[in-house]
C-alpha positions in Angstrom: 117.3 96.2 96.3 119.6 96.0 98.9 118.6 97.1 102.7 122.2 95.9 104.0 124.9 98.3 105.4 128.5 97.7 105.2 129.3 101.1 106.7 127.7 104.0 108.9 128.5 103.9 112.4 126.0 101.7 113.7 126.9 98.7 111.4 126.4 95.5 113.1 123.7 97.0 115.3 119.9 94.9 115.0 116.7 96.6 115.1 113.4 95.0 115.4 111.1 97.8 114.6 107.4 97.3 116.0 106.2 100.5 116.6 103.7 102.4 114.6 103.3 105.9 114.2 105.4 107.9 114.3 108.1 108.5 117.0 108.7 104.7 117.3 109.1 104.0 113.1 111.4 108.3 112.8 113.8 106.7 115.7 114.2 103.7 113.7 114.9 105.4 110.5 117.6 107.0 111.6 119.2 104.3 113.4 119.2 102.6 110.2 120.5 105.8 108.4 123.2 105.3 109.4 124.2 101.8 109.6 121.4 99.4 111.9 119.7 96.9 109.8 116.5 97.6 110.8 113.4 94.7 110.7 110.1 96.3 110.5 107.5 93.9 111.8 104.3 94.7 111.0 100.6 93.1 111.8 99.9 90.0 108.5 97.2 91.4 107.6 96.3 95.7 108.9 100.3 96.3 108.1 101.4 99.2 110.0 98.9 102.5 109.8 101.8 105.0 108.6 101.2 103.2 105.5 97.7 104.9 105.0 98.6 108.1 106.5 99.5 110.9 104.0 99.3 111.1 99.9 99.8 108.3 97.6 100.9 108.2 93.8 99.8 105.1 92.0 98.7 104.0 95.1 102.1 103.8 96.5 102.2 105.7 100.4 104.9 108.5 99.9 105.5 109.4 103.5 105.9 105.6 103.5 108.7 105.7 101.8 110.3 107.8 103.7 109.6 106.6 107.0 110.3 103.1 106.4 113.7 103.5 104.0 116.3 101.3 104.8 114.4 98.8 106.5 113.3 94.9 105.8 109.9 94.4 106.1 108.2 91.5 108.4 104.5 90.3 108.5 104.2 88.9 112.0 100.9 88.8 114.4 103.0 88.7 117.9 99.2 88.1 119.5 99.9 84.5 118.3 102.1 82.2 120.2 104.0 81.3 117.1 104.4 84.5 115.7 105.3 85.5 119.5 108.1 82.2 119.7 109.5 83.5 115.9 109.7 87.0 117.5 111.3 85.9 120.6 113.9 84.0 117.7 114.7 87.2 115.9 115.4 88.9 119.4 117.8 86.5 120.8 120.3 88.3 118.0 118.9 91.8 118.4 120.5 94.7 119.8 117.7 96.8 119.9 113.5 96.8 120.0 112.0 99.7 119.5 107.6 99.5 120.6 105.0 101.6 120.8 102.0 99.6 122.3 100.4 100.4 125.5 101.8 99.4 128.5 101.3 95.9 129.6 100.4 94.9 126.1 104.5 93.1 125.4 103.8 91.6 128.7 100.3 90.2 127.9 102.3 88.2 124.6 104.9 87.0 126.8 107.4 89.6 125.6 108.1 91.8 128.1 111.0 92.7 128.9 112.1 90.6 131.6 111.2 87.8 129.2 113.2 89.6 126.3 116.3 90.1 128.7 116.2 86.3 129.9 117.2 85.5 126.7 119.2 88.3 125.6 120.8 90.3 128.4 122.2 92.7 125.8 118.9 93.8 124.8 118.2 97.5 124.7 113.7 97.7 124.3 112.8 101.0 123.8 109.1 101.6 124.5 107.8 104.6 123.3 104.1 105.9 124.8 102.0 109.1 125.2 102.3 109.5 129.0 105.0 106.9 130.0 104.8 103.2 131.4 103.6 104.4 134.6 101.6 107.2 136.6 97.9 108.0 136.4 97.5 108.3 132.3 100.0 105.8 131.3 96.7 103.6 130.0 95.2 106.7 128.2 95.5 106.5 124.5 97.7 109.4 123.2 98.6 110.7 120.1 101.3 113.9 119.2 98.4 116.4 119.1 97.4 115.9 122.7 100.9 116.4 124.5 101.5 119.5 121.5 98.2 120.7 123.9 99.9 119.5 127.3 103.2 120.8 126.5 102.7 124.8 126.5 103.2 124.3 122.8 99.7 125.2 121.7 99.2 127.7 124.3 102.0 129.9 123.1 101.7 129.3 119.3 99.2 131.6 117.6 98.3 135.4 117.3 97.2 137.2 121.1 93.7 137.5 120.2 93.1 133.9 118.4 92.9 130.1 119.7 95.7 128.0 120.6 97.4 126.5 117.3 98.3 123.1 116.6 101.1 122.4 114.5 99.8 120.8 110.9 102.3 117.9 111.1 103.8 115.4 113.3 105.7 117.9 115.5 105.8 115.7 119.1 106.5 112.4 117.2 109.0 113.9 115.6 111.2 115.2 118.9 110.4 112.3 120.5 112.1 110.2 117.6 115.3 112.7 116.8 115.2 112.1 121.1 114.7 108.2 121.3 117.4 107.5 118.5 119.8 109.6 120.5 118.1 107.8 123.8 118.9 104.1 122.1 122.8 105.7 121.2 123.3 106.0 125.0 122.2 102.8 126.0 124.3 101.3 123.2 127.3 103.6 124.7 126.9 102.2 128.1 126.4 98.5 127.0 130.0 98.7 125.2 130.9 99.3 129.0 129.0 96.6 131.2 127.7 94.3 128.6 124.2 94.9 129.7 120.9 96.4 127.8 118.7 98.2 129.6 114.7 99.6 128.9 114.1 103.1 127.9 110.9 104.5 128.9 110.3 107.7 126.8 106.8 109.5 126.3 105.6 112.0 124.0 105.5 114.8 126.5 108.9 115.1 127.8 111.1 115.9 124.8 108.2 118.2 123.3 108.2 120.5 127.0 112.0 120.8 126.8 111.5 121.9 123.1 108.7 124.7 124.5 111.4 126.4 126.6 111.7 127.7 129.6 108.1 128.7 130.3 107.9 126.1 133.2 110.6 127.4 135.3 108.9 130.9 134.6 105.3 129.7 135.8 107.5 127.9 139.1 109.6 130.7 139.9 107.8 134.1 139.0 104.3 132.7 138.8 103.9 133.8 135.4 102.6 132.1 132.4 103.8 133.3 128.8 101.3 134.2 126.5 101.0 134.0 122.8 102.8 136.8 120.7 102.2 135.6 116.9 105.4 135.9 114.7 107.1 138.1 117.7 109.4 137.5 120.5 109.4 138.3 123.8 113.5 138.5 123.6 114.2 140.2 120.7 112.8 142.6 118.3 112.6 142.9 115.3 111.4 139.4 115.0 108.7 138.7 112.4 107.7 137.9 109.4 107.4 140.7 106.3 106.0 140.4 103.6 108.4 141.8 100.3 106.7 143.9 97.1 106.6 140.4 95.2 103.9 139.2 97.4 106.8 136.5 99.3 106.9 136.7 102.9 110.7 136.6 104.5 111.7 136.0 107.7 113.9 138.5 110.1 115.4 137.6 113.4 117.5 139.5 115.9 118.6 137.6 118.5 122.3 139.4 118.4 122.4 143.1 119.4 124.5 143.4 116.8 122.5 141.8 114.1 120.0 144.1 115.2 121.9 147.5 114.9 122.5 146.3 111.3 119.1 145.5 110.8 117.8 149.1 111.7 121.0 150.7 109.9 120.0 149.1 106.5 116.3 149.9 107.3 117.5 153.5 107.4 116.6 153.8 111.0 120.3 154.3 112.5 118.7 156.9 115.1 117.3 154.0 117.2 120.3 152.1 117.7 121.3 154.7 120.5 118.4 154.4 122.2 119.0 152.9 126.0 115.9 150.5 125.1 117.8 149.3 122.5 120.6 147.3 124.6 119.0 144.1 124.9 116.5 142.1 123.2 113.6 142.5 125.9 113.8 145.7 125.8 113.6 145.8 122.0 110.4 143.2 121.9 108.9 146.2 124.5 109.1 148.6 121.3 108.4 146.1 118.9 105.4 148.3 116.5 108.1 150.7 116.3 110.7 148.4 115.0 108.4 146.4 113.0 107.0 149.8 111.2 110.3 150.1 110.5 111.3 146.8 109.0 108.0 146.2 107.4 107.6 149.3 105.6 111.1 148.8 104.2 110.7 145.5 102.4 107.4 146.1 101.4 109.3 148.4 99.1 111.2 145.7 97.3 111.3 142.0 96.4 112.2 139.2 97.8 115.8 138.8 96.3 116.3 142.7 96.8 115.9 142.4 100.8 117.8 139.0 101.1 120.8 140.5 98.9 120.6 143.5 101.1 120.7 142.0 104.4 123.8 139.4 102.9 125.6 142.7 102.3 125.1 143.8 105.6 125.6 140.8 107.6 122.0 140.7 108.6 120.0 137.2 109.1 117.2 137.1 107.0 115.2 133.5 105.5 112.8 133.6 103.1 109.1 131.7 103.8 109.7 128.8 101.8 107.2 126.1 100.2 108.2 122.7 99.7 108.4 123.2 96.2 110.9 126.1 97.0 113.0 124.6 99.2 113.5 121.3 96.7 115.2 124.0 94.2 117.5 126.3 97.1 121.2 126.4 96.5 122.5 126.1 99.9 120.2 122.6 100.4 121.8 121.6 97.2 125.2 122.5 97.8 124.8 120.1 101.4 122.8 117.6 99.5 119.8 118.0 102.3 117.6 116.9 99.9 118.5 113.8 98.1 117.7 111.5 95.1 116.9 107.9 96.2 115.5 105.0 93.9 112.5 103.5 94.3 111.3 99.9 92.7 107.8 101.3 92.7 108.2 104.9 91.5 111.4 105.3 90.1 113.5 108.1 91.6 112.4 110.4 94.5 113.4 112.9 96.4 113.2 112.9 100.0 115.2 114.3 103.2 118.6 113.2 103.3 120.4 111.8 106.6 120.0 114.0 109.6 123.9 115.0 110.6 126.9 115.2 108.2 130.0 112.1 109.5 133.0 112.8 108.5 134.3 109.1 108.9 130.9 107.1 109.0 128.8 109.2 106.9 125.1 107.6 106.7 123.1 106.8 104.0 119.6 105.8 102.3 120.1 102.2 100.9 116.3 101.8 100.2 113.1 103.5 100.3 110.2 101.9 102.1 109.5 98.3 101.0 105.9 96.5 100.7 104.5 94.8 103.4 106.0 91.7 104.1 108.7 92.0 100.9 111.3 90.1 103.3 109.3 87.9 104.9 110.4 85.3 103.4 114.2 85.5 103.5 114.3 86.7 107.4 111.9 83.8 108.4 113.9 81.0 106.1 117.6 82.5 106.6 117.2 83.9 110.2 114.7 82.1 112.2 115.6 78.9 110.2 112.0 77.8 109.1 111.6 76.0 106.2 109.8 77.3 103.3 106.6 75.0 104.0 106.6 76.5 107.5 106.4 79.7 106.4 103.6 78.5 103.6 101.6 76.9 106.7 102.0 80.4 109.0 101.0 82.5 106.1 97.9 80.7 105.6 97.1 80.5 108.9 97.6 84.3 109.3 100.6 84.3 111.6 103.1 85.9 108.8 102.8 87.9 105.5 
């Protein structure tokens, strides 16, 4: 199975992937979308954690698979001196390094940066951490659900009269990864320009707050801190979730006036629409048990495909609650191939997210799933590093590779 790109935009671009979950391995994966050839380097022995985290089949890690497609694998402990010389081998030819350690620890191997740009001053090393490289917390171990709790995430998710909420996946790592890939882009941008690489220090926290909104500049300029609303909106109305006569719940958003004067015309409420409160969207969230009575108590009346054929006639946005399950089997995800087949030498086929953005010249594309630890070990070491295949024997007994 074949890791190698001979298209995508980034082809010709080198990764050396060290991080560990999960902002660090997302960015990586879509860098080698489309096009990087990624190396994931992984500790001999522990191999990277995102390989026990989630549900297995056949004892095969499925979020695994995804996370680490399109990538070689590399057993290498960088706490060794020659696993940190091999390292320092593969980065001479790198274009990029994405980590996730804590700060200081590159440094304490002899692989910081300035060490890493000595030899290659090309190098782009994007380190990715909870609370940055620097200031007061930069040594405190962090994980996504603590800056979702930092951010104002928490604080506005959940109904009025319950506890903050935490999201029940990966929601920080995952902006922070869609952010660092597009981060890593830049940097490759300006290198085409000066030649140089450059460090990119991104935390957790920062994409996640500009995700939240803008409830900072509210709290700095009107002292006022937003407070949690449930399924509603503060700027528009109706804005929910109903649940249809089928027992499936939809969505209903109304973010344009108009969209909302169809809403409550289809609803058989044209009366309202001439209402002066009904101009804007605040105003609307202000009479929002009115509007929701409305809404509600019309598709509770019908199913789920009555309401979304409905609001399609009318130009109204509606989305139904999906499942998993559901969404795998929704004609518009097929029709844009969101969702795609991909073999695996383990499993067989599976179906997983496709590439995040549509090319129209340089399309990306999943050449592999993710591969067992240390599956190319042996090939990167012995055609990249130039070991020979007793050196690599002697390092993987001693520990240094896998």
């Amino acid at each position: 199975m074949s890791t190698s790109a001979t298209d995508g935009p980034l082809t010709g671009v080198r990764v050396l992937d060290l991080s560990t979950i999960l902002a660090g391995p997302l960015a990586a994966q879509i860098l080698g979308d489309f096009g990087a050839d990624v190396i994931k380097i992984e500790h001999p022995s522990r191999g990277d954690g995102m390989r026990g985290h989630g549900l297995d089949k056949d004892g095969q890690p499925l979020w695994w698979k995804m996370i680490s497609r399109n990538k070689r694998t590399l057993g290498l402990y960088l706490g060794d001196p020659e696993g940190a010389r091999i390292f320092l081998e593969l980065a001479r030819t790198a274009d990029v390094v994405v980590e996730n350690f804590r700060p200081g620890t590159l440094e304490r191997w002899g692989l910081g940066y300035d060490a890493l740009s000595q030899e290659n001053p090309g190098l782009i090393l994007l380190r990715v951490t909870g609370f940055g490289q620097s200031g007061p917390y930069a040594a405190r171990p962090a994980f996504g659900t603590l800056v979702e709790a930092m951010s104002g995430f928490a604080h506005l998710t959940g109904q009025p009269d319950g506890p903050p909420t935490l999201p029940a996946f990966g929601l920080a790592d995952s902006i922070a990864g869609i952010a660092a890939a597009a981060a890593v882009s830049m940097a490759l941008y300006q290198r085409e320009k000066d030649g140089r690489g450059q460090e990119i220090d991104l935390d957790l926290l920062t994409p996640i707050m500009t995700a939240v909104g803008p409830g900072v500049v509210y709290a700095d300029q009107l002292g006022i801190d937003q407070d949690r609303t449930g399924n509603r909106s503060l700027n528009n109305a109706p804005r929910n979730t109903y649940r249809t006569k089928d027992g499936h719940w939809l969505a209903i958003s109304t973010s344009a006036n108009s969209i909302a004067e169809r809403v409550l015309r289809l609803v058989g409420h044209p009366e309202v629409v001439s209402e002066p409160w009904f101009a804007t969207g605040r105003t609307r969230a202000q009479h929002a048990d009115l509007l929701d009575a409305y809404v509600g108590g019309w598709v509770a009346a019908r199913t789920r495909d009555e309401v979304v054929a409905a609001f399609e006639e009318a130009g109204a946005a509606v989305a139904p609650v999906y499942k998993p399950s559901e969404l795998l089997e929704d004609p518009q995800v097929r029709a844009l191939e969101l969702i795609t087949t991909v073999e695996d030498e383990d499993l067989g086929p599976i179906r997983m997210q496709n590439v995040m953005w549509r090319m129209g010249r340089t399309p990306g594309r999943i050449r592999s799933t993710g591969r067992a630890l240390g599956a190319d070990s042996d090939s990167i070491l012995q055609t990249e590093v130039g070991l020979s295949p007793e050196e690599v024997s002697r390092l993987r007994d001693a520990g240094v590779v896998a």
